[in-house]
gemmi code that builds the backbone of each chain (N, CA, C; Angstrom):
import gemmi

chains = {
    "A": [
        ("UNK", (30.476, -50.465, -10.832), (29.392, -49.866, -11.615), (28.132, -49.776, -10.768)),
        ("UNK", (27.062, -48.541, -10.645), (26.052, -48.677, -9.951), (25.069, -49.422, -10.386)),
        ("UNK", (24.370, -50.283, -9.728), (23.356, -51.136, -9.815), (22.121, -50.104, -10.118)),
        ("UNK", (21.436, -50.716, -11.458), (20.775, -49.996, -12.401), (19.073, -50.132, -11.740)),
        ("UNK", (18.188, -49.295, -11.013), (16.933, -49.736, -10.558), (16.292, -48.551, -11.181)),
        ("UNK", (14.866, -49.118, -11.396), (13.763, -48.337, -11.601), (13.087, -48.360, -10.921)),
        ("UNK", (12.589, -47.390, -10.577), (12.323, -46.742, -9.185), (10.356, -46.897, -9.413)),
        ("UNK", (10.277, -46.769, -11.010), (8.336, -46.356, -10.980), (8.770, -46.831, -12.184)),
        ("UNK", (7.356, -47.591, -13.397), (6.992, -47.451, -14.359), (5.881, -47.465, -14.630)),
        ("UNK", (5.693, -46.113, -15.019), (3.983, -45.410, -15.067), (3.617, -46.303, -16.957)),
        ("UNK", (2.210, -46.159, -16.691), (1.653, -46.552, -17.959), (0.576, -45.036, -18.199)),
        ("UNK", (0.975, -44.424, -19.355), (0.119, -43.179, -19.425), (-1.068, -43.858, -20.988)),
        ("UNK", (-2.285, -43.599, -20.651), (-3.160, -43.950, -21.552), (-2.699, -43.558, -22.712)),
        ("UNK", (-3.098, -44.652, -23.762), (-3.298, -43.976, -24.928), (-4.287, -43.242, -25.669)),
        ("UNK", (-4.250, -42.101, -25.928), (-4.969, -40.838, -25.821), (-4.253, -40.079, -27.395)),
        ("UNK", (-4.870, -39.405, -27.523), (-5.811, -38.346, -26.634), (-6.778, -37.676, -27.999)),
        ("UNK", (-7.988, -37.405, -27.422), (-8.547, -36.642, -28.550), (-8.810, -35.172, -27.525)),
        ("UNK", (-8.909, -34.170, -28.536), (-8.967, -32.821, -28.361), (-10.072, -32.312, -27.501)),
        ("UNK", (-9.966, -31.664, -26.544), (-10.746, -31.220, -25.647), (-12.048, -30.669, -26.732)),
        ("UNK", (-11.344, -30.147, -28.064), (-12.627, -29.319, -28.950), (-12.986, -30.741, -29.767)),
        ("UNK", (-13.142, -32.212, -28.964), (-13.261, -32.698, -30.434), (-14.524, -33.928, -29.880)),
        ("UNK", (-14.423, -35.096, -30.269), (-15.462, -35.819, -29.392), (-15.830, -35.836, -27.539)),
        ("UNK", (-17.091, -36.234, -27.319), (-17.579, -36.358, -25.837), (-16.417, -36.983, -25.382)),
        ("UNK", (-15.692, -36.407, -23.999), (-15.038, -37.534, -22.849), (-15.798, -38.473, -22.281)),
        ("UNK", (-15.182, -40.210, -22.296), (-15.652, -40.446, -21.575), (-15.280, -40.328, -19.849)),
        ("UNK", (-16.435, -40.408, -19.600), (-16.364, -39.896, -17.974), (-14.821, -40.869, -17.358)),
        ("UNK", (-14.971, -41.824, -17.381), (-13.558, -42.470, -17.279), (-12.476, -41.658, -16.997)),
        ("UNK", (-11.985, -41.288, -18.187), (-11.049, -40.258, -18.892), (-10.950, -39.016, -18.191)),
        ("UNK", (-11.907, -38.530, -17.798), (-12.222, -37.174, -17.064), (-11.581, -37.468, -15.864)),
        ("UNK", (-11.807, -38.526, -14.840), (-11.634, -38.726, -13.587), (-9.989, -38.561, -13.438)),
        ("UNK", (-9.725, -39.563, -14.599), (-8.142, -40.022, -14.955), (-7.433, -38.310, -14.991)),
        ("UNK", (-7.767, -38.004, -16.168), (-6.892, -36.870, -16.386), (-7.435, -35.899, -15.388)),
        ("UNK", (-8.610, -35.533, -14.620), (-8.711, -34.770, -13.431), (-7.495, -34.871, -11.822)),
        ("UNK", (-6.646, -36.164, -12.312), (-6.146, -36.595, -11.255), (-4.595, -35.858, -11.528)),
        ("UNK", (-4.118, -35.987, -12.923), (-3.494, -35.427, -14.057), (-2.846, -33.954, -13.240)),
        ("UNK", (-4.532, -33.347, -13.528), (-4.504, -31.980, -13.459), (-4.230, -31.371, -11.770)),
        ("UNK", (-4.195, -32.189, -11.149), (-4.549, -31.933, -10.192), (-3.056, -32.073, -9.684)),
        ("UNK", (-2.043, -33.360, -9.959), (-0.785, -32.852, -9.928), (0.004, -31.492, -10.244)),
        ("UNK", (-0.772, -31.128, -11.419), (0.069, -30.225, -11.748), (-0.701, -28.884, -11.287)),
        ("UNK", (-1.396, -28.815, -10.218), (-1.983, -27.772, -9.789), (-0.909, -26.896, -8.535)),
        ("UNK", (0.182, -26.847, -8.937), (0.679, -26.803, -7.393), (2.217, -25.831, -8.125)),
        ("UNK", (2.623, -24.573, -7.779), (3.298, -23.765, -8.091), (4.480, -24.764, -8.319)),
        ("UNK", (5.046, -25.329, -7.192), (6.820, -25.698, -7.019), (6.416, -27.295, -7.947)),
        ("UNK", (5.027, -28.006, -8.002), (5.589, -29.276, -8.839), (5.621, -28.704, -10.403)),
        ("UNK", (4.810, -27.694, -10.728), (5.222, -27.472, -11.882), (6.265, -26.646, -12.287)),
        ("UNK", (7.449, -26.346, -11.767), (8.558, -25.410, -11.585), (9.386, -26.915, -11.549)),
        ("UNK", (9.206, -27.657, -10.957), (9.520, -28.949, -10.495), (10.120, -29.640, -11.584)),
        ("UNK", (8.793, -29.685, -12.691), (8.289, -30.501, -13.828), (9.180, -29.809, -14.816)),
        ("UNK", (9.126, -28.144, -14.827), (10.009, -27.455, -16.268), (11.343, -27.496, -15.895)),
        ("UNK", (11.975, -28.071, -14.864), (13.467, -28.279, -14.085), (13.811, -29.600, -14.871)),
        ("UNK", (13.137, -30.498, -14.723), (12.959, -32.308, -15.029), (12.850, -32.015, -16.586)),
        ("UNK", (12.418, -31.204, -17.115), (11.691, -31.357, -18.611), (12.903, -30.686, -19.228)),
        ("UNK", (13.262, -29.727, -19.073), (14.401, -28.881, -19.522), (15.904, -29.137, -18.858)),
        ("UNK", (15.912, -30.390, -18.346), (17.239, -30.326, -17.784), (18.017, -31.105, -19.377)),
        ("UNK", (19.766, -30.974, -19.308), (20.417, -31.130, -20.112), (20.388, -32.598, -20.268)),
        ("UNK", (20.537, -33.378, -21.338), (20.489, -34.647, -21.347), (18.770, -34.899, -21.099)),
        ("UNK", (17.874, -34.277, -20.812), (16.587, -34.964, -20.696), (16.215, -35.391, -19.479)),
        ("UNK", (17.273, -35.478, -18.412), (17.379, -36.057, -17.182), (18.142, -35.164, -15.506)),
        ("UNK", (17.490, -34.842, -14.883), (17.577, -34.341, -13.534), (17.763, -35.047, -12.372)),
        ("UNK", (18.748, -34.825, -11.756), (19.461, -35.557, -10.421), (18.222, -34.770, -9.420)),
        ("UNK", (17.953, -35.900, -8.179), (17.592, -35.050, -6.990), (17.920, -34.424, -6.447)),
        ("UNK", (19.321, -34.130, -6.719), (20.430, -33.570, -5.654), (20.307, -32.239, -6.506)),
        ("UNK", (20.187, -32.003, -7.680), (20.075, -30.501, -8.131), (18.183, -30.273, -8.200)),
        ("UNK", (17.698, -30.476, -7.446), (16.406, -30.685, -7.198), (15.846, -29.526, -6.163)),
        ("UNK", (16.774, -30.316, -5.474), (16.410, -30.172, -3.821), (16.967, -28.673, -3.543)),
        ("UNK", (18.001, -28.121, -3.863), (18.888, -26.841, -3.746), (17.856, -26.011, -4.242)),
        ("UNK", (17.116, -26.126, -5.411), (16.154, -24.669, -5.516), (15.358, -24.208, -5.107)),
        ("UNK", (14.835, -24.532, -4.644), (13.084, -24.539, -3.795), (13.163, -23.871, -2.064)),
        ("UNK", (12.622, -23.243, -1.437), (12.885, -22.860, -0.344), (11.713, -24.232, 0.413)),
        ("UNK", (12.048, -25.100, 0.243), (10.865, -26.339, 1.122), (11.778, -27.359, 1.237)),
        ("UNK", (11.343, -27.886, 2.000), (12.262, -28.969, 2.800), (12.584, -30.362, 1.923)),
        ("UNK", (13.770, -31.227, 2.133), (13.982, -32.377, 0.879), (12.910, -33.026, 0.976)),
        ("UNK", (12.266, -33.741, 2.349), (10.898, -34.424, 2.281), (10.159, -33.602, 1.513)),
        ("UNK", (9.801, -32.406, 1.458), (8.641, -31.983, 0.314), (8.377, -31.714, -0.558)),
        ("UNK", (10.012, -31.801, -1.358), (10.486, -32.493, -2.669), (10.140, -33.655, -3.182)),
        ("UNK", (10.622, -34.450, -2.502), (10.348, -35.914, -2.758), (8.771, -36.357, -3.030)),
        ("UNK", (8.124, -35.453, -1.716), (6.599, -35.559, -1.803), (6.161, -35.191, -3.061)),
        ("UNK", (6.242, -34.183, -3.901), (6.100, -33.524, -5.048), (6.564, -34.405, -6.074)),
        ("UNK", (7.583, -34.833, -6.232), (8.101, -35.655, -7.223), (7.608, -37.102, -7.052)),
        ("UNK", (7.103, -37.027, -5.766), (6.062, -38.666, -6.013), (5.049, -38.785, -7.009)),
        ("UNK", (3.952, -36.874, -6.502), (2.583, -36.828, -6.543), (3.216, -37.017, -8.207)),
        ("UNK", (4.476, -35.984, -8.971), (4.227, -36.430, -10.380), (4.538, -37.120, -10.977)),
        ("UNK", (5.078, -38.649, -10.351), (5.233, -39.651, -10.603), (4.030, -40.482, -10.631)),
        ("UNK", (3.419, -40.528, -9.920), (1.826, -41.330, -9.801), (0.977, -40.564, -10.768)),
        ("UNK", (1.183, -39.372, -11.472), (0.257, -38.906, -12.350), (0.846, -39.226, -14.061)),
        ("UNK", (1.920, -39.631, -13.909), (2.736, -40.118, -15.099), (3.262, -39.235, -15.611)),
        ("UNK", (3.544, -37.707, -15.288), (4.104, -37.276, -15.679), (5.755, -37.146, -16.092)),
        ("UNK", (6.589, -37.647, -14.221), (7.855, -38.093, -14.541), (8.227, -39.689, -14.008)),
        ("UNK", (9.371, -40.211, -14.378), (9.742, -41.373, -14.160), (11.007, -41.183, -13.280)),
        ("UNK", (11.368, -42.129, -12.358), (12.732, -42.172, -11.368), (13.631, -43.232, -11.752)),
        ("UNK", (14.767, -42.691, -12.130), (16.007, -43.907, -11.878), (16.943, -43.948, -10.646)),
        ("UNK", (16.647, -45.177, -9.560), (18.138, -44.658, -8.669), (19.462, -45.506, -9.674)),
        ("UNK", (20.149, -44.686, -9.339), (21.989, -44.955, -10.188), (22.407, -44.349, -8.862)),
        ("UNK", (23.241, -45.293, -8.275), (23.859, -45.390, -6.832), (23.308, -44.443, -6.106)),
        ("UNK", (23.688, -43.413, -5.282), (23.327, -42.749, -4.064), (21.923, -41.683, -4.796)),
        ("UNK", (22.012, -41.513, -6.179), (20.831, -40.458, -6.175), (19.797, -41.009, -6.905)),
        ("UNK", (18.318, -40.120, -7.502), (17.484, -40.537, -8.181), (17.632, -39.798, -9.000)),
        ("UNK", (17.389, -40.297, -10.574), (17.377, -39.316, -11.651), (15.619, -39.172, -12.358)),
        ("UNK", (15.449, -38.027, -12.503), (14.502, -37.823, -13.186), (13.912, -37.439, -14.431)),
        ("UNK", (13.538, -37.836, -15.217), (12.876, -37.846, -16.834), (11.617, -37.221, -16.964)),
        ("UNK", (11.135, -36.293, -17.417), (9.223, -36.298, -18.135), (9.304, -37.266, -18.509)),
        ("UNK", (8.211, -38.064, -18.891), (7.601, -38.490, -19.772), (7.026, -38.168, -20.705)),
        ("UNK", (8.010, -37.728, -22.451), (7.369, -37.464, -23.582), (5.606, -37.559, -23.730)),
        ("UNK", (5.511, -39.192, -23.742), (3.943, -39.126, -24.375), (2.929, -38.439, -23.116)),
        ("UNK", (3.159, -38.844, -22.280), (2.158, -37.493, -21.171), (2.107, -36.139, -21.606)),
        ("UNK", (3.315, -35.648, -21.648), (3.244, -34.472, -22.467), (2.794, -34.158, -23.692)),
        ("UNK", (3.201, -34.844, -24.882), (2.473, -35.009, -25.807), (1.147, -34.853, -25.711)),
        ("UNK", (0.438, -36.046, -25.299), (-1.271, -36.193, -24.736), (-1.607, -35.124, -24.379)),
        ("UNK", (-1.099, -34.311, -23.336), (-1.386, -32.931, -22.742), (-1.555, -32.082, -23.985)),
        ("UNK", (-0.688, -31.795, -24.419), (-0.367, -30.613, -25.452), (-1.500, -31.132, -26.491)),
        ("UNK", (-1.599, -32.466, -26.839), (-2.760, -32.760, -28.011), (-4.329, -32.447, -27.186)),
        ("UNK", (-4.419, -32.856, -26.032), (-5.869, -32.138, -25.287), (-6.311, -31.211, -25.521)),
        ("UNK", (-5.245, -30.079, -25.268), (-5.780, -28.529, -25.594), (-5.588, -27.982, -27.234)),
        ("UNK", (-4.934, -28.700, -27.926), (-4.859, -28.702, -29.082), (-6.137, -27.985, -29.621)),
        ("UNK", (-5.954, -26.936, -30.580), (-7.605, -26.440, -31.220), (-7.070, -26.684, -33.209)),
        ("UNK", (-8.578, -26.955, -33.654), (-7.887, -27.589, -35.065), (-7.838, -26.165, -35.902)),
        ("UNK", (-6.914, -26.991, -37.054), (-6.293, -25.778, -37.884), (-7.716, -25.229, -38.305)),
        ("UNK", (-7.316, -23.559, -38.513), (-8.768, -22.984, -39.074), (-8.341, -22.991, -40.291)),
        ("UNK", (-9.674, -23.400, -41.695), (-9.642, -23.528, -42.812), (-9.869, -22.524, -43.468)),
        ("UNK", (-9.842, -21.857, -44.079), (-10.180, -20.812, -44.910), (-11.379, -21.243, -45.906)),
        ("UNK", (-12.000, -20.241, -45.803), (-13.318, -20.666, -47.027), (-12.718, -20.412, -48.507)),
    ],
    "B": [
        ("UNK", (-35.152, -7.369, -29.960), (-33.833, -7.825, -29.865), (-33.234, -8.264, -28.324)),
        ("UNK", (-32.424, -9.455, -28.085), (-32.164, -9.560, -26.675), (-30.930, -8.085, -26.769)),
        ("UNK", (-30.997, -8.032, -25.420), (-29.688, -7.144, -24.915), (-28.584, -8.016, -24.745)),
        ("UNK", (-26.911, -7.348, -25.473), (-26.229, -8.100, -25.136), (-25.424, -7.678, -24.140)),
        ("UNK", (-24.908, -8.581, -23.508), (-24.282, -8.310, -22.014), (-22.766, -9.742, -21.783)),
        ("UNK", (-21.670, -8.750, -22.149), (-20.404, -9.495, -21.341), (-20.545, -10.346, -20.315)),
        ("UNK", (-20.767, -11.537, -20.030), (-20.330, -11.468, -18.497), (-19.147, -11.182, -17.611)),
        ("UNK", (-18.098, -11.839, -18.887), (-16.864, -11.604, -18.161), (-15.863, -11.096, -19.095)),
        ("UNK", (-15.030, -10.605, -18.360), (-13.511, -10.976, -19.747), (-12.847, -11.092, -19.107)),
        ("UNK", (-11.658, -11.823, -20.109), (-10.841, -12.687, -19.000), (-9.590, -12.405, -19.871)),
        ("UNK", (-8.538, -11.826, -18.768), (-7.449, -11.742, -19.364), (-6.630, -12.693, -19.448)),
        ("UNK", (-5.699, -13.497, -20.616), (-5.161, -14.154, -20.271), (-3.669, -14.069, -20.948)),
        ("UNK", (-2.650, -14.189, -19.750), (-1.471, -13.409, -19.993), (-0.802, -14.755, -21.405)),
        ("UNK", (0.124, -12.558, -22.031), (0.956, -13.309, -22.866), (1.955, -14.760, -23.277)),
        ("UNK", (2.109, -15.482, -23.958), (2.689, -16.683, -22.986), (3.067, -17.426, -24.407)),
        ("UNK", (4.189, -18.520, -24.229), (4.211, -19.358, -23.321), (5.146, -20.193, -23.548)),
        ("UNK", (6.046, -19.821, -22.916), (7.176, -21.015, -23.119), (6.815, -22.112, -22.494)),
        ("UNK", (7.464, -23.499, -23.436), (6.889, -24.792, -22.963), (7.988, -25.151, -21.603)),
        ("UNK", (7.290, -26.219, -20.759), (7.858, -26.869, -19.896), (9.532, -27.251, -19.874)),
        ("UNK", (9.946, -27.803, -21.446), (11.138, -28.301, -21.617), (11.942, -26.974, -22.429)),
        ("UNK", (11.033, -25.904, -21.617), (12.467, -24.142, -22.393), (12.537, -23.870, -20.978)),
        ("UNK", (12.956, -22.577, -20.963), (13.003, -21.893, -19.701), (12.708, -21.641, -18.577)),
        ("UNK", (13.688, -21.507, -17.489), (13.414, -21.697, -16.153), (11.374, -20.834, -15.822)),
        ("UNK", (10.983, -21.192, -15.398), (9.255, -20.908, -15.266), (9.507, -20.126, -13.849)),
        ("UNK", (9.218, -18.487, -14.173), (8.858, -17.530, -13.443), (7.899, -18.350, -12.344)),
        ("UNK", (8.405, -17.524, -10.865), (7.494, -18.172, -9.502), (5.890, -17.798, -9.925)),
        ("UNK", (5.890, -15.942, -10.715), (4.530, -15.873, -10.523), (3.813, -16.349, -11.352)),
        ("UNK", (4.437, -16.972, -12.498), (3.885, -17.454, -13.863), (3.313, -18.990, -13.377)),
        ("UNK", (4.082, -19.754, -12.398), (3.462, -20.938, -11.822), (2.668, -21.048, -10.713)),
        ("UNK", (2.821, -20.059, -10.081), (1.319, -19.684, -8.968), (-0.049, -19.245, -10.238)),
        ("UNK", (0.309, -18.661, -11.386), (-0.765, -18.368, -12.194), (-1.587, -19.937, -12.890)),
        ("UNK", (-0.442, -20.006, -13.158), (-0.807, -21.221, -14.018), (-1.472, -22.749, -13.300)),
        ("UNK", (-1.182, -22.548, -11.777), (-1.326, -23.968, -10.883), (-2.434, -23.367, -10.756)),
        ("UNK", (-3.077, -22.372, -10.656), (-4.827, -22.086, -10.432), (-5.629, -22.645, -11.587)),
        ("UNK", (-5.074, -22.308, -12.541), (-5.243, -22.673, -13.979), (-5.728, -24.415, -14.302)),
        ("UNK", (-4.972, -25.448, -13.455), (-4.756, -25.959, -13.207), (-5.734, -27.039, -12.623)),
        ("UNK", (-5.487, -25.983, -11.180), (-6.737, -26.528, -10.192), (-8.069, -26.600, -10.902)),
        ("UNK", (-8.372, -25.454, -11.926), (-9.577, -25.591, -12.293), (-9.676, -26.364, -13.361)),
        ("UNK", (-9.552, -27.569, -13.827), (-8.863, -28.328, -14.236), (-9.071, -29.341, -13.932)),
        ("UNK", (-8.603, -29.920, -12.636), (-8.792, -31.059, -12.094), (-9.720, -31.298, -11.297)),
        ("UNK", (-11.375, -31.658, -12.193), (-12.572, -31.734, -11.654), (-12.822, -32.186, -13.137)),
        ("UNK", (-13.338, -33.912, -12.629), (-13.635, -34.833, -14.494), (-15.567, -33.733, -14.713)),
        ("UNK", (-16.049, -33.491, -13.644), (-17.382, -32.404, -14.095), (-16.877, -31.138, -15.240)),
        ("UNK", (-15.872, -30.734, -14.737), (-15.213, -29.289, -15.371), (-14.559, -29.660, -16.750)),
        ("UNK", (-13.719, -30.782, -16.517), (-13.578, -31.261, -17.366), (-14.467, -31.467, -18.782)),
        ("UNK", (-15.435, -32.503, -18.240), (-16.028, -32.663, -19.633), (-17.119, -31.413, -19.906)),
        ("UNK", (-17.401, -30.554, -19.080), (-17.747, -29.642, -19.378), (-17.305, -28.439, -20.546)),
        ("UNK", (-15.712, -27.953, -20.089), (-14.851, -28.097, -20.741), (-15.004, -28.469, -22.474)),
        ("UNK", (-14.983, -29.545, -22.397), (-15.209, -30.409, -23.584), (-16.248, -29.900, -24.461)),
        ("UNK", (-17.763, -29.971, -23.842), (-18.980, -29.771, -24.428), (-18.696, -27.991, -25.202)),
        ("UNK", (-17.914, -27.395, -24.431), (-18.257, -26.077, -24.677), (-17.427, -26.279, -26.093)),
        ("UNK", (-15.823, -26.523, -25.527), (-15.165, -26.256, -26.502), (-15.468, -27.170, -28.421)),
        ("UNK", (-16.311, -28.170, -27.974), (-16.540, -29.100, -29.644), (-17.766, -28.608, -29.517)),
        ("UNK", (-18.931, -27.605, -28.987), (-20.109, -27.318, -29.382), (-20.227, -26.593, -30.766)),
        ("UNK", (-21.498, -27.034, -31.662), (-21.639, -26.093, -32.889), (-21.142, -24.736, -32.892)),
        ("UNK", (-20.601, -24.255, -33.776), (-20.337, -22.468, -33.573), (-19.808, -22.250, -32.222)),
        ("UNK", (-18.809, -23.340, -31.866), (-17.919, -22.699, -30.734), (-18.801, -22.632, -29.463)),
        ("UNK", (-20.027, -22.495, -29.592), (-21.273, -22.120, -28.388), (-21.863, -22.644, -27.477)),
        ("UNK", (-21.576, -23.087, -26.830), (-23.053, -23.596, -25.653), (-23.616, -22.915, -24.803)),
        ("UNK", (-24.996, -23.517, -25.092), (-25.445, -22.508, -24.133), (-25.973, -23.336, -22.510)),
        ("UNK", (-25.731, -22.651, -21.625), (-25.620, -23.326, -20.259), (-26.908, -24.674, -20.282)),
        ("UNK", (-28.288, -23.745, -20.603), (-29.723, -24.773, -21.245), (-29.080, -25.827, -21.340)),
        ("UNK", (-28.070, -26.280, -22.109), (-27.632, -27.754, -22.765), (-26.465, -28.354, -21.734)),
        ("UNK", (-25.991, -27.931, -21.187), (-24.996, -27.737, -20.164), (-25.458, -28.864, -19.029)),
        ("UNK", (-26.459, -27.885, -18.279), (-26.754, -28.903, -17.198), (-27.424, -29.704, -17.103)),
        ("UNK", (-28.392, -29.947, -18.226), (-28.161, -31.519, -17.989), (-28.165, -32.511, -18.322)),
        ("UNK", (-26.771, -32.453, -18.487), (-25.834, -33.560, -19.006), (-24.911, -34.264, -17.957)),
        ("UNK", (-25.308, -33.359, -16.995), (-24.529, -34.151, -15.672), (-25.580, -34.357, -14.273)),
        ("UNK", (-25.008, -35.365, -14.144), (-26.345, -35.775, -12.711), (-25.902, -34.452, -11.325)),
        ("UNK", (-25.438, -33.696, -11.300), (-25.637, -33.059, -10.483), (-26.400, -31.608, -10.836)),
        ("UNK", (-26.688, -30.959, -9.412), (-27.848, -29.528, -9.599), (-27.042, -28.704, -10.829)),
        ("UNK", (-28.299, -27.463, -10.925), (-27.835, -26.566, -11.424), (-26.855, -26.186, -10.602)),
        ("UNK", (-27.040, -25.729, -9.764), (-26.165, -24.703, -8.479), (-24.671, -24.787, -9.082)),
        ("UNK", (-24.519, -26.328, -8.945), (-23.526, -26.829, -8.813), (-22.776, -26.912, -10.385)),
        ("UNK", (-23.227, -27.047, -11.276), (-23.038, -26.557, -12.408), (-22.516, -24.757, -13.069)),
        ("UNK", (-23.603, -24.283, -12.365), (-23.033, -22.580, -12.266), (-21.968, -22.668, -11.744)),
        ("UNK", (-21.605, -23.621, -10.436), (-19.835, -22.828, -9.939), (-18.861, -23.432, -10.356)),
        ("UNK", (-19.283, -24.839, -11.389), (-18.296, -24.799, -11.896), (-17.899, -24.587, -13.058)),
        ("UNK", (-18.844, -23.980, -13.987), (-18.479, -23.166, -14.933), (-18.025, -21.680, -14.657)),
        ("UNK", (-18.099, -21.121, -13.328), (-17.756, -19.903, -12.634), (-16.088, -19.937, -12.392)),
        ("UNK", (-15.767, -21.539, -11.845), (-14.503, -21.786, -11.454), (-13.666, -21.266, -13.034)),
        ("UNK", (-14.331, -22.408, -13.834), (-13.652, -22.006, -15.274), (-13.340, -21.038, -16.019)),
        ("UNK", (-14.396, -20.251, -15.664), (-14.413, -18.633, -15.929), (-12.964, -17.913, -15.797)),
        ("UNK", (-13.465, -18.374, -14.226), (-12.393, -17.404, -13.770), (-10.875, -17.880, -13.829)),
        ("UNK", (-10.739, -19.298, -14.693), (-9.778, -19.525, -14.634), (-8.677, -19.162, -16.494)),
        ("UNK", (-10.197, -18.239, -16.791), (-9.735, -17.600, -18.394), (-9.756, -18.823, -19.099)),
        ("UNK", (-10.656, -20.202, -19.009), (-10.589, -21.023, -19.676), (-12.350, -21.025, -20.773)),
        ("UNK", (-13.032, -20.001, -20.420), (-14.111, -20.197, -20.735), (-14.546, -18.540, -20.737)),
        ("UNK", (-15.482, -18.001, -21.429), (-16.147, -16.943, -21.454), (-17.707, -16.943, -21.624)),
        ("UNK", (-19.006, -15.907, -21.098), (-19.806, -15.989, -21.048), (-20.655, -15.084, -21.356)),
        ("UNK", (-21.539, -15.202, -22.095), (-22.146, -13.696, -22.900), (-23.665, -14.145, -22.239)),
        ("UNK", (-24.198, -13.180, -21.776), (-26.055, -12.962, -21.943), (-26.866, -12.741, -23.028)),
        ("UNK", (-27.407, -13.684, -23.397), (-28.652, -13.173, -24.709), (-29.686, -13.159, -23.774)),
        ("UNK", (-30.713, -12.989, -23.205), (-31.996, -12.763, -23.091), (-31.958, -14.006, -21.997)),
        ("UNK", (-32.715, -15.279, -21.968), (-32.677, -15.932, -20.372), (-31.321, -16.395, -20.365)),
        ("UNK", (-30.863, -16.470, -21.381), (-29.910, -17.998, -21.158), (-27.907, -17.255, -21.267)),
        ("UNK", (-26.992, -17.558, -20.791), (-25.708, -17.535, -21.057), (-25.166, -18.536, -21.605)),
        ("UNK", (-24.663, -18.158, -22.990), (-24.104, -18.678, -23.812), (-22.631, -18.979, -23.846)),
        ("UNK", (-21.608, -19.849, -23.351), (-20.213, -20.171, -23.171), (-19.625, -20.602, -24.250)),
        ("UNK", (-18.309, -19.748, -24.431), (-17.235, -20.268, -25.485), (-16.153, -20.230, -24.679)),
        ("UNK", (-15.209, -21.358, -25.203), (-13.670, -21.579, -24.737), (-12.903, -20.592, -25.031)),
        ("UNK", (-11.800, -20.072, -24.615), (-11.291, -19.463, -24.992), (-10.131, -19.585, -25.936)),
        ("UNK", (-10.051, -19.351, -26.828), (-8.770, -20.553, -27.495), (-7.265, -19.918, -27.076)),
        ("UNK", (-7.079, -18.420, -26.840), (-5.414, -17.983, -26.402), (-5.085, -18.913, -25.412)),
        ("UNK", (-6.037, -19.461, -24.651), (-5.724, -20.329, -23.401), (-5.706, -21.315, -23.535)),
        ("UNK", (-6.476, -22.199, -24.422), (-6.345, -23.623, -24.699), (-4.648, -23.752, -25.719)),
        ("UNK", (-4.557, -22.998, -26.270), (-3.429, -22.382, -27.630), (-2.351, -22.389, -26.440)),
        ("UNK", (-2.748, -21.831, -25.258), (-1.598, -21.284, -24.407), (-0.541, -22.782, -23.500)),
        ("UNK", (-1.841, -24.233, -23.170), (-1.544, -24.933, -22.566), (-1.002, -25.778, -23.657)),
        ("UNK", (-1.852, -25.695, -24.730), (-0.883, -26.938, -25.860), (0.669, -26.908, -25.928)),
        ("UNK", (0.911, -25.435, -26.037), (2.224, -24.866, -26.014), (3.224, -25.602, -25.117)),
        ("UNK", (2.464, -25.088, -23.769), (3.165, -25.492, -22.383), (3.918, -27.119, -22.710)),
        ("UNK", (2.877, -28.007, -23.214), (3.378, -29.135, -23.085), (4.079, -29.577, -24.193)),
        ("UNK", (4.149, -28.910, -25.468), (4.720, -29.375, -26.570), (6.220, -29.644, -26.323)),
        ("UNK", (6.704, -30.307, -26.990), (8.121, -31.217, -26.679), (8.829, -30.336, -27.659)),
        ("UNK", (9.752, -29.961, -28.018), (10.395, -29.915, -29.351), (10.380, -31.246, -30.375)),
        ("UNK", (10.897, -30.571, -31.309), (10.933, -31.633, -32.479), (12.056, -32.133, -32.912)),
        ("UNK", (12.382, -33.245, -32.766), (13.405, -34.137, -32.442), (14.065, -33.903, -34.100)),
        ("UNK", (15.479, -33.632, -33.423), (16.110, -33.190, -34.606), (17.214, -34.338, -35.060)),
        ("UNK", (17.558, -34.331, -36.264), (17.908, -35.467, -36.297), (19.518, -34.878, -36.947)),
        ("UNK", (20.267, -35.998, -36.608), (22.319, -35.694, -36.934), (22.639, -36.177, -38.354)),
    ],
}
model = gemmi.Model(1)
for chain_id, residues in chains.items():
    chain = gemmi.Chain(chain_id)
    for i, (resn, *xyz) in enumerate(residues, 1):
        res = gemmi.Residue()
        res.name, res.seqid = resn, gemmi.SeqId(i, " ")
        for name, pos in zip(("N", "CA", "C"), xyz):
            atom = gemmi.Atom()
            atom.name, atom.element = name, gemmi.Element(name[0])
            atom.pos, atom.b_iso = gemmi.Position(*pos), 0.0
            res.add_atom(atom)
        chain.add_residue(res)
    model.add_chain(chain)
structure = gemmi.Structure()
structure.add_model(model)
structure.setup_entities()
């Protein structure tokens, strides 16, 4: 049986209020500027909807690495930067790494830009 | 009466399948990682913020700068960055430019990150 390791365990804040809703604190800004800044980059977010939409919830490196015209090191590099931003998490299970989103990051994200229901008069 | 004057308009494409649907078009993630970039700056950020929870949707720049310890200058480009990143729009009344968020775009990123809804057997 392969010996079961976790590779990262990110802690993503608990969050989030609405970009339309109270002041950020500056804190928060820096944090999620760091966020944004992962996901500023064509192939990690192609990267990210590969990892997010794979079957089972979970993506091998090895079907990772085959799509991208960039080298496996600059894969890996990419899948670090969105590992340190909490977006995904790594399991090695024997020779490969598997990869997950992280629901509540996403969540948080999607509740940021969130705009509130309009009420009718 | 002031004169009114566009500053910008900002197109922002049809959209948006989330992260965990469909494979993500190359040019749709070169679009969107600019999107992005402008983004990851906690100034832009809570800027960002102010516009989008201001009374009547509105701020006007007057209230804008200063709220952050850096120049004007520096304030104009990065509400310029935002601009142009279709996250923000800017109208002329008479001295001052008045900024609203754009909501197809804020509407557009909530999307991006929304998860599906866990269905149950």
């Amino acid at each position: 049986m392969s010996k079961l390791l976790r590779v990262d365990d990110v802690t993503v804040p608990a969050c989030c209020s609405p970009l339309s809703g109270p002041p950020m604190a500056e804190a928060e800004a820096v944090e999620l500027a760091k966020v944004f800044k992962a996901l500023a980059d064509p192939v990690r977010l192609r990267l990210l909807n590969m990892i997010a939409a794979a079957d089972g919830g979970e993506a091998c490196v090895c079907d990772l690495t085959g799509a991208f015209e960039v080298t496996g090191p600059t894969i890996s590099h990419h899948l670090k930067v969105l590992r340190q931003a909490g977006l995904i998490n790594g399991e090695r299970r024997g020779t490969w790494v598997y990869y997950r989103a992280i629901p509540e990051q996403l969540t948080r994200l999607s509740g940021l830009f969130a705009l509130p229901a309009l009420t009718t008069i």
